[in-house]
C-alpha positions as CSV (number, residue, x, y, z in Angstrom):
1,X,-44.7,-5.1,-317.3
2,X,-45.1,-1.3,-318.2
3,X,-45.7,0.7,-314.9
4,X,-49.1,1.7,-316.3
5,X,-50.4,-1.8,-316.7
6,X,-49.2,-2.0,-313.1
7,X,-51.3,1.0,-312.0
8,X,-54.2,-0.6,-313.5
9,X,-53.4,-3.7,-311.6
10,X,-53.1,-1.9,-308.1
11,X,-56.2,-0.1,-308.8
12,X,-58.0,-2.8,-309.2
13,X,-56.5,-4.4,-306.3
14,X,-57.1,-1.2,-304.2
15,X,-60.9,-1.0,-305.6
16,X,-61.4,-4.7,-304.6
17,X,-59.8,-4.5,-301.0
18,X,-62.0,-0.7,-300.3
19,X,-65.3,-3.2,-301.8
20,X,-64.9,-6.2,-299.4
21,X,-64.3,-3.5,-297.0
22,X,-68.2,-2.2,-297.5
23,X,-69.6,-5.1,-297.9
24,X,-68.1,-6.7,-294.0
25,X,-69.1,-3.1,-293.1
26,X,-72.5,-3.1,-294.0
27,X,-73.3,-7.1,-293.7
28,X,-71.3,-7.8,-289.9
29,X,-74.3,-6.3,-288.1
30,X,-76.4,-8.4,-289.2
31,X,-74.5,-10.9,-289.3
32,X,-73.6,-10.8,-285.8
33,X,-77.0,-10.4,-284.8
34,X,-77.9,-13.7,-286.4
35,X,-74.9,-15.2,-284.2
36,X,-76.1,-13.5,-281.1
37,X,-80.2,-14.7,-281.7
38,X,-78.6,-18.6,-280.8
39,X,-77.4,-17.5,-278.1
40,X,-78.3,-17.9,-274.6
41,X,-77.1,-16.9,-271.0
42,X,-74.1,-15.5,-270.4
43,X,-72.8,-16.9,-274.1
44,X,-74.4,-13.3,-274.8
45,X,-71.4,-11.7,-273.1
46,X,-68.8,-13.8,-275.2
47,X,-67.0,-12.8,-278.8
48,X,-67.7,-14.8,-281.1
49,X,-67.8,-15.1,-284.7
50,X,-69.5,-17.7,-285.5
51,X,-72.1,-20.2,-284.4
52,X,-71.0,-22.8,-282.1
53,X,-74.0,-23.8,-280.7
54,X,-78.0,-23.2,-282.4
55,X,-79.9,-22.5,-279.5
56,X,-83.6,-22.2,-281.0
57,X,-85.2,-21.2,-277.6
58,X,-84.5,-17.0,-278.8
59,X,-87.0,-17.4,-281.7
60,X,-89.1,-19.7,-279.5
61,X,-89.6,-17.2,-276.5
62,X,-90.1,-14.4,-279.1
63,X,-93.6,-16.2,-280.1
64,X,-94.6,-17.2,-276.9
65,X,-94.1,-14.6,-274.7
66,X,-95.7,-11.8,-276.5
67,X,-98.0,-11.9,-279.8
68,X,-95.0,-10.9,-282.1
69,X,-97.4,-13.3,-284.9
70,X,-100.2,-10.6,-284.3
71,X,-97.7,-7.7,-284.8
72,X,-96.2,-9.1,-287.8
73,X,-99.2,-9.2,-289.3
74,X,-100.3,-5.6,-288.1
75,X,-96.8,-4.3,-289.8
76,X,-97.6,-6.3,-292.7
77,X,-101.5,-4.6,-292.5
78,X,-100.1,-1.4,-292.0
79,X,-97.3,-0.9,-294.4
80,X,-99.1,-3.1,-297.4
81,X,-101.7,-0.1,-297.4
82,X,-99.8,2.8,-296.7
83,X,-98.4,1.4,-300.0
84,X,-100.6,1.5,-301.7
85,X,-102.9,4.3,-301.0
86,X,-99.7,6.6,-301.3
87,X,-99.3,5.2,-305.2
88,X,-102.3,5.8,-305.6
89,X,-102.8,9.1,-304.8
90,X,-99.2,9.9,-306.0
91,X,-99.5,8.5,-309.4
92,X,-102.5,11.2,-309.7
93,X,-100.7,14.1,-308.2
94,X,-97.4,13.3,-310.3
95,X,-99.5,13.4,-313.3
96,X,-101.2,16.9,-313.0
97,X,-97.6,18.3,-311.6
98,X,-95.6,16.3,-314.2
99,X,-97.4,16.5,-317.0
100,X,-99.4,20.2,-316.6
101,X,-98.7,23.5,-316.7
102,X,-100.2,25.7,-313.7
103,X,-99.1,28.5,-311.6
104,X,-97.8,27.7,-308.9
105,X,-96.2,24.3,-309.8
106,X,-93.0,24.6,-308.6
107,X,-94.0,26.2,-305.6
108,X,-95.9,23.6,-304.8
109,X,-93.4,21.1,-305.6
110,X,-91.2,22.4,-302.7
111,X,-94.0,22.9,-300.3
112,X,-93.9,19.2,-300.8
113,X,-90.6,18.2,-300.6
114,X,-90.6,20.6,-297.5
115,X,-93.1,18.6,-295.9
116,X,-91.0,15.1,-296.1
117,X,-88.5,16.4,-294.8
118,X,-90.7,18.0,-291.7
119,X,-89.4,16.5,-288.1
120,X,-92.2,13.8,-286.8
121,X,-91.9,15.0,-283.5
122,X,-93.2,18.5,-284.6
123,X,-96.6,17.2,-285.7
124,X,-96.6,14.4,-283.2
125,X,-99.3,16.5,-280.6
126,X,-101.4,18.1,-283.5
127,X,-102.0,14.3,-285.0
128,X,-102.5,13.3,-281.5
129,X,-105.7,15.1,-281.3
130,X,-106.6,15.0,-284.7
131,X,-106.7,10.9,-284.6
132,X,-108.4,10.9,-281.0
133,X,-110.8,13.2,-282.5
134,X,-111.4,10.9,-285.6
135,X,-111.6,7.7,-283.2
136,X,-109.0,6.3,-284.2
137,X,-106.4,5.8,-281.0
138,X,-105.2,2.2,-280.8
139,X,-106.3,1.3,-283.8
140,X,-104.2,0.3,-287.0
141,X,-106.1,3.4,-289.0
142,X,-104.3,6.0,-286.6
143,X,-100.7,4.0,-287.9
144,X,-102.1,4.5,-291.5
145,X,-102.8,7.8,-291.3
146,X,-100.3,8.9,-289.9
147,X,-97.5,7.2,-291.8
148,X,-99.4,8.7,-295.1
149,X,-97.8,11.9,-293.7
150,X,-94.2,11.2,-295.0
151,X,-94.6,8.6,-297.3
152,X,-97.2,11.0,-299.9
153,X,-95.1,13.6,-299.9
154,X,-91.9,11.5,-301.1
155,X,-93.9,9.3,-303.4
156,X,-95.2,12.2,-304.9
157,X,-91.3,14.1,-305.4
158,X,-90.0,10.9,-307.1
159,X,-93.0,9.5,-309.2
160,X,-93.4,13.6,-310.7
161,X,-89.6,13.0,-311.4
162,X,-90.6,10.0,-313.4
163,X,-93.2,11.2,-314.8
164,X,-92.0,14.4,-316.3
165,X,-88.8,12.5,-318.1
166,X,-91.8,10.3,-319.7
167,X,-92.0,11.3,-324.0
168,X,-94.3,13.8,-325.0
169,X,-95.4,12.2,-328.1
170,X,-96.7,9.4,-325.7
171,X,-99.2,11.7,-324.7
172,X,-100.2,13.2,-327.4
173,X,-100.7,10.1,-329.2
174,X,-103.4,9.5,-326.3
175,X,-105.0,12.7,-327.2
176,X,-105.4,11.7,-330.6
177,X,-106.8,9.0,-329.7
178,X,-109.7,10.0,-327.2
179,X,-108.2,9.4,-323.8
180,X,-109.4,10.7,-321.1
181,X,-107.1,11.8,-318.2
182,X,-108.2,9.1,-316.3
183,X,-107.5,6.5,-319.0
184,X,-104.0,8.4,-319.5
185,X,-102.8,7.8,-316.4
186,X,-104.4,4.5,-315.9
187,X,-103.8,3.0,-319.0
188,X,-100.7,5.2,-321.0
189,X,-98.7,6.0,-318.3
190,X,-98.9,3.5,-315.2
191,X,-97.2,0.7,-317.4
192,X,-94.5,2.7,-317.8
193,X,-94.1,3.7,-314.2
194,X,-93.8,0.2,-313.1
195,X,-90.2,0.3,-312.0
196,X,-90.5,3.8,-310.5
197,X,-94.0,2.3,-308.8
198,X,-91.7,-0.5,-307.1
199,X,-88.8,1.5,-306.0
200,X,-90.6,4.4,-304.7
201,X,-93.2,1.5,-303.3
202,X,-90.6,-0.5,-301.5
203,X,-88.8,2.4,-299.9
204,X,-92.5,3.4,-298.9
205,X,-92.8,0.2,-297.0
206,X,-89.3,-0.1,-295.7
207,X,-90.2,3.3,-294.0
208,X,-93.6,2.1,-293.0
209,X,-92.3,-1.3,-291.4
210,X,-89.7,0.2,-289.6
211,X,-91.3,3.9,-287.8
212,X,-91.4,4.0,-284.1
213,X,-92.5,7.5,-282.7
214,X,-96.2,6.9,-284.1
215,X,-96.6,3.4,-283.3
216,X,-95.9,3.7,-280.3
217,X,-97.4,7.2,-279.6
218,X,-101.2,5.8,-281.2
219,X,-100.6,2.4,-279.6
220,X,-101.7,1.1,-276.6
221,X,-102.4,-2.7,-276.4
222,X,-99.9,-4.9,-277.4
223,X,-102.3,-6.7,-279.9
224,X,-102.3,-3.8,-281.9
225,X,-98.4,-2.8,-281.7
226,X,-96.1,-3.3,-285.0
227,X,-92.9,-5.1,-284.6
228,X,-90.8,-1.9,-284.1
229,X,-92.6,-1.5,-280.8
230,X,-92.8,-4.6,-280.0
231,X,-89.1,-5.5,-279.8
232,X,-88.7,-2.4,-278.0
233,X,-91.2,-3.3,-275.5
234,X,-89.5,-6.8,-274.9
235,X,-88.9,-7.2,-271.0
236,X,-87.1,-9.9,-269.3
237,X,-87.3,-11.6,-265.9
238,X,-86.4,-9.0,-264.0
239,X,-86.4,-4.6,-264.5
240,X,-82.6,-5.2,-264.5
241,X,-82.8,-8.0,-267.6
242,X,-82.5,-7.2,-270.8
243,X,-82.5,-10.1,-273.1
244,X,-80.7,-9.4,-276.0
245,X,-81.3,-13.3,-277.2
246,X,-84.8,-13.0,-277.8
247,X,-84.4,-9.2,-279.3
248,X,-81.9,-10.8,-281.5
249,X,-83.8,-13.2,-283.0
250,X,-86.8,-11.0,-283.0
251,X,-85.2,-8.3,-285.1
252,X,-83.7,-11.3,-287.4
253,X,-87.5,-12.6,-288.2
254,X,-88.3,-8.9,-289.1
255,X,-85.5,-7.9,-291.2
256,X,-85.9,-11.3,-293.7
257,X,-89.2,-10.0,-295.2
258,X,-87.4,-7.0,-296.3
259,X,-84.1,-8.6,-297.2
260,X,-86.6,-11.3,-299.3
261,X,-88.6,-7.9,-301.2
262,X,-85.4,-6.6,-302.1
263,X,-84.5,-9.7,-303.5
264,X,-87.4,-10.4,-305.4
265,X,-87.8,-6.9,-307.0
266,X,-83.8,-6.4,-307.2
267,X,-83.7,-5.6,-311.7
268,X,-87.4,-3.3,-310.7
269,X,-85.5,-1.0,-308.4
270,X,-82.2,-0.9,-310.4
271,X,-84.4,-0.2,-313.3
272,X,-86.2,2.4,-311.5
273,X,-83.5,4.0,-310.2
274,X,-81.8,4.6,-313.7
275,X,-84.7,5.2,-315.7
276,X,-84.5,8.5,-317.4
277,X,-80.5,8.5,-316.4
278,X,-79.8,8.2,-319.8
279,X,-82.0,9.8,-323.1
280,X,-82.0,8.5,-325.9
């Protein structure tokens, strides 16, 4: 064996080894959480690494001592039409700053990146007023506000990205043959944004589904809470109890939604995330 067919071979080796190295890094937290969410007592307090026992009272106690249904489906609510009023309004603003020539457009392109990257905290008294003023405290229309803060901003960075790598002769085929803007976004270009639309769409909602500052600034009753606050707000017996069962389990019943999405739309968002990586 030639001592460069033995490189290869330890490279390999090495690359494998550093992979499965990731992979326990990234999956054992949630791993172990799943182990801790059948636990129960002071079986909390002991290492283990896998299940010896499937306690089910966690994910009982989670549904029937608070209304974690009601603030699923408020998250759900929420993030499902943050979604998809930020495509909406992003697929618009990426075409007029993707696809037309204006002063000021890159100006305004940074403004805009600027603003998603802006510190929630600093607007968190000025939206405070503004949703009280607009009637909207405690309800799931301050959350959707709100959230469209950072989530239009970013749509609108990646889908202009998108759609500026899109062909010209596309659109000028269009031109020729009558469309209006409305049918050029609509009905040229929004097929062809489909796996930008779904990654840019699911990191939308992954953002939505998981903020806590504004949920549980504009919040009040817990029948209006998302599940972020909601675990957070999860008491036990006592002020001195903290039951890390029942948080546990609750944070494995919200993570499978997401861990299902990305799943489901695994070859969109690969797609979409190499689209325009390579022209042709």
């Amino acid at each position: 064996m030639s001592s460069l067919t033995l490189k290869k071979i330890l490279a390999k080796i090495g690359f494998s080894v550093w992979l499965v190295c990731i992979l326990i890094y990234c999956i054992f937290p949630f791993y172990y959480a799943i182990i801790s969410s059948f636990k129960e007592g002071s079986e909390l307090f002991r290492v283990d690494y896998w299940v010896t026992t499937w306690h089910w009272t966690n994910y009982l106690a989670v549904f029937e001592q608070q209304p974690f249904g009601i603030n699923i489906i408020n998250s759900i609510i929420v993030s499902t039409l943050v979604v998809l009023i930020s495509l909406l309004l992003s697929v618009t603003a990426a075409y007029a700053l993707g696809r037309r020539e204006f002063y000021g457009r890159k100006s305004l392109l940074m403004v805009i990146l600027g603003v998603s990257m802006f510190p929630q905290v600093a607007v968190l008294s000025g939206l405070f007023e503004l949703i009280q003023w607009l009637g909207l405290y405690n309800q799931l229309g301050s959350l959707i506000l709100s959230y469209l803060i950072f989530t239009v901003p970013f749509t609108v960075w990646v889908l202009t990205t998108f759609m500026q790598q899109l062909p010209l002769e596309i659109e000028e085929a269009a031109i020729m043959d009558g469309a209006r803007p409305r049918h050029m976004i609509f009905n040229v270009f929004l097929p062809l944004l489909w796996p930008a639309l779904v990654t840019t769409g699911l990191l939308a909602f992954i953002a939505a589904w998981n903020e806590f500052l504004f949920a549980l600034t504009f919040t009040l009753s817990e029948h209006q809470r998302t599940v972020p606050v909601a675990i957070a707000l999860i008491s036990g017996a006592s002020q001195h109890e903290l039951p890390w069962g029942i948080i546990m389990a609750a944070s494995v019943v919200v993570t499978v939604p997401l861990i299902v999405l990305v799943l489901v739309f695994q070859r969109k968002i690969v797609a979409g995330l190499t689209a325009g990586a390579v022209k042709g």
